[in-house]
KEFIFI-156542 format. One record per residue (C-alpha): residue number from 1; residue in one letter; z, y, x. Coordinates in steps of 0.05 Angstrom, whole numbers, plus 32768, in hexadecimal, padded with zeros to 4 digits. Each point is the difference from the previous one (the first is absolute). Layout:
N
+-----+----+------+------+------+
|   i | aa |    z |    y |    x |
+-----+----+------+------+------+
| NUM |  A |    Z |    Y |    X |
...
+-----+----+------+------+------+
This chain:
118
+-----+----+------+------+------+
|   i | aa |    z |    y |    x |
+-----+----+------+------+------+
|   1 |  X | 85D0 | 887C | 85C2 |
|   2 |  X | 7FB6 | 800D | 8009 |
|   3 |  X | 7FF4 | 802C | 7FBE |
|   4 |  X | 8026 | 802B | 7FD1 |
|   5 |  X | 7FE9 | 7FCD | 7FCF |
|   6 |  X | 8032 | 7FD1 | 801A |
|   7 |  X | 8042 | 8031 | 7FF3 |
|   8 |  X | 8022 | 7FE1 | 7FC2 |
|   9 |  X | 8010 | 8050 | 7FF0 |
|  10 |  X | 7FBB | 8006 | 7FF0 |
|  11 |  X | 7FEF | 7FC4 | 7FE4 |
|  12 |  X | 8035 | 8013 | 7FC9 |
|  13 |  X | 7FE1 | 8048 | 7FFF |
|  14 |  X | 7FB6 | 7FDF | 7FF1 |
|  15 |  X | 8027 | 7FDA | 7FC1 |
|  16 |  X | 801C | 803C | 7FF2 |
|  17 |  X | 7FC5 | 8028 | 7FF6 |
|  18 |  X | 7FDF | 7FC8 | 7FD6 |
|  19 |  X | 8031 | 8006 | 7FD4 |
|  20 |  X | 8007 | 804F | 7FFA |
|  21 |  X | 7FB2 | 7FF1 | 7FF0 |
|  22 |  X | 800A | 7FDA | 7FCB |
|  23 |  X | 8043 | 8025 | 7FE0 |
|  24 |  X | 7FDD | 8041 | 8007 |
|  25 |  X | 7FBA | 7FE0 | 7FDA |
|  26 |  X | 8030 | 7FFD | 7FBC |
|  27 |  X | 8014 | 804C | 800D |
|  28 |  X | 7FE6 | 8031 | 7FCC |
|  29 |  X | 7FBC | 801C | 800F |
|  30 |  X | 8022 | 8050 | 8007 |
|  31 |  X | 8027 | 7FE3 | 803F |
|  32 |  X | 7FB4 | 7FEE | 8021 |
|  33 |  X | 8009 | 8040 | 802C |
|  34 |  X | 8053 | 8005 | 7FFC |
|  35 |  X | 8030 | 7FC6 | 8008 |
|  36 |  X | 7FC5 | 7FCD | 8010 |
|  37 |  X | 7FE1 | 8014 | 802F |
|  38 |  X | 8042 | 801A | 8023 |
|  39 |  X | 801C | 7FBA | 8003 |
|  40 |  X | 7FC3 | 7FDE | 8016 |
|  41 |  X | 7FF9 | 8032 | 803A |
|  42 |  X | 8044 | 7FFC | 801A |
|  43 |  X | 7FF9 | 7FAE | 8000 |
|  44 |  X | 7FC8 | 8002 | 801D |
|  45 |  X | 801F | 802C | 8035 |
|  46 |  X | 8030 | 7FD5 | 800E |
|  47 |  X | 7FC8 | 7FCB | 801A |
|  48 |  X | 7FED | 8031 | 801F |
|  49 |  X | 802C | 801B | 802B |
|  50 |  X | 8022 | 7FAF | 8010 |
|  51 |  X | 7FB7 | 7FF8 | 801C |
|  52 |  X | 7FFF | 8047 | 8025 |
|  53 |  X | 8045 | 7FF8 | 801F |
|  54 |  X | 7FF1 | 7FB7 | 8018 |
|  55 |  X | 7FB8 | 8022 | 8024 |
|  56 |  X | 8025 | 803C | 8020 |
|  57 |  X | 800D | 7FF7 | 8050 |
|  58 |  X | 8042 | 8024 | 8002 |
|  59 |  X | 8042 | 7FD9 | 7FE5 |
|  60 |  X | 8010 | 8045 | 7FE1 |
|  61 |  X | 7FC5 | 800C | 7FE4 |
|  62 |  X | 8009 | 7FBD | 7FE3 |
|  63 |  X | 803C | 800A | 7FE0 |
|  64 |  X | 7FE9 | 8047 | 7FE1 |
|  65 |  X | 7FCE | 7FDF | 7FE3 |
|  66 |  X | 802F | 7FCA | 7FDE |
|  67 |  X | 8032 | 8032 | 7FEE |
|  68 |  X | 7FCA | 801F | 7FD4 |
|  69 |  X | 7FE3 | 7FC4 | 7FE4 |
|  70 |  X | 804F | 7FF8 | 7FE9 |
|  71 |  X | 8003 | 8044 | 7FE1 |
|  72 |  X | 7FC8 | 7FEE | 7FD2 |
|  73 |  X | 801A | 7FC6 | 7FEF |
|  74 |  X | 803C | 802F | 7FE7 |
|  75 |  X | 7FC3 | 802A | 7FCF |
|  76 |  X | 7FEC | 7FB8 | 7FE7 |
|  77 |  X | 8046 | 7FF4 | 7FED |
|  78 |  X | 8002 | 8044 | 7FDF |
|  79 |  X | 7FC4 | 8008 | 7FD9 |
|  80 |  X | 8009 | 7FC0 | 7FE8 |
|  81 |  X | 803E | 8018 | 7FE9 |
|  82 |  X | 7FE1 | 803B | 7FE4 |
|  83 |  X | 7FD3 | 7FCD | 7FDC |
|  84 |  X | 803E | 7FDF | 7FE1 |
|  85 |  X | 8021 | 803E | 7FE8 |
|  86 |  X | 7FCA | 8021 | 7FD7 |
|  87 |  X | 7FE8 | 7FAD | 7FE1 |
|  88 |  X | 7FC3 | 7FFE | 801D |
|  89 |  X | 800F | 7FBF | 801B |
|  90 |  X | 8038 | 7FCE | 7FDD |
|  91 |  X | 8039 | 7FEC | 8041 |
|  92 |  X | 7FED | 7FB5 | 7FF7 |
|  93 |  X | 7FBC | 8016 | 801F |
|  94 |  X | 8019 | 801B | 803B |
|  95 |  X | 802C | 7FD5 | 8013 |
|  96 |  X | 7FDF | 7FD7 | 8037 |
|  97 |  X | 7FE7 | 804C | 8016 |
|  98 |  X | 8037 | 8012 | 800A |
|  99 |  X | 801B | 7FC2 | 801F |
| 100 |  X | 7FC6 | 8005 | 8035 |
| 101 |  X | 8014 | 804D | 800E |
| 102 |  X | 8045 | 7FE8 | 800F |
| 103 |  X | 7FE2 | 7FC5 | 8032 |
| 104 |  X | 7FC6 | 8033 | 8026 |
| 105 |  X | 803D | 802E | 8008 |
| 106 |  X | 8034 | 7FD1 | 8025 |
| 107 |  X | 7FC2 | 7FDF | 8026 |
| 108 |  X | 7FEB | 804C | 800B |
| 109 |  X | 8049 | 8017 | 801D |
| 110 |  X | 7FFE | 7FB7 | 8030 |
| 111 |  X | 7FBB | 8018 | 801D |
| 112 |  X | 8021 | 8044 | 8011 |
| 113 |  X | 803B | 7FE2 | 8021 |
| 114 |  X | 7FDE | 7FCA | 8027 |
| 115 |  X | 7FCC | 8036 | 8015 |
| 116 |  X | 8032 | 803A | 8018 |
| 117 |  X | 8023 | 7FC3 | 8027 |
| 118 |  X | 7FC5 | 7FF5 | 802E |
+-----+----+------+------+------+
């Protein structure tokens, strides 16, 4: 692989964040500074981090790097949840969300392995 941008893990991450980005455009306008921008961040971290971990030099540095890109994926999950428990979003709107959490997280926790095997 020649770029991060080849990695399916964050390929999946990318259509993750589109869709927190377009979930979180239906949230009230209160959650602007709360529950919005929290999710958007932690997706976008996620990108982030994939990209990060496939630049670093060290295998372990690597895998740290995936390890938090899976955490976040873990606050996605939750404050989506959140977002489902107090009806700011209805579940039939998250469910490809939180289908793509699911995927970034097993494609996440292969990454690790395969890295801490080198």
């Amino acid at each position: 692989m020649k770029s991060f941008e080849d990695l399916d893990a964050w390929k999946v991450a990318m259509d993750l964040v589109e869709e927190i980005y377009a979930i979180t455009r239906t949230f009230p306008k209160e959650e602007v500074f709360g529950l919005t921008s929290q999710v958007r961040r932690a997706s976008t971290s996620i990108v982030a981090n994939i990209a990060e971990g496939f630049c670093r030099h060290t295998y372990a540095d690597k895998a740290n790097r995936y390890v938090i890109a899976r955490g976040e994926s873990g606050e996605v999950k939750t404050y989506l949840l959140v977002a489902l428990r107090l009806k700011i979003v209805p579940s039939d709107q998250l469910k490809r969300a939180f289908e793509l959490v699911e995927r970034t997280g097993k494609l996440l926790s292969g990454l690790i392995k395969s890295t801490r095997n080198l």
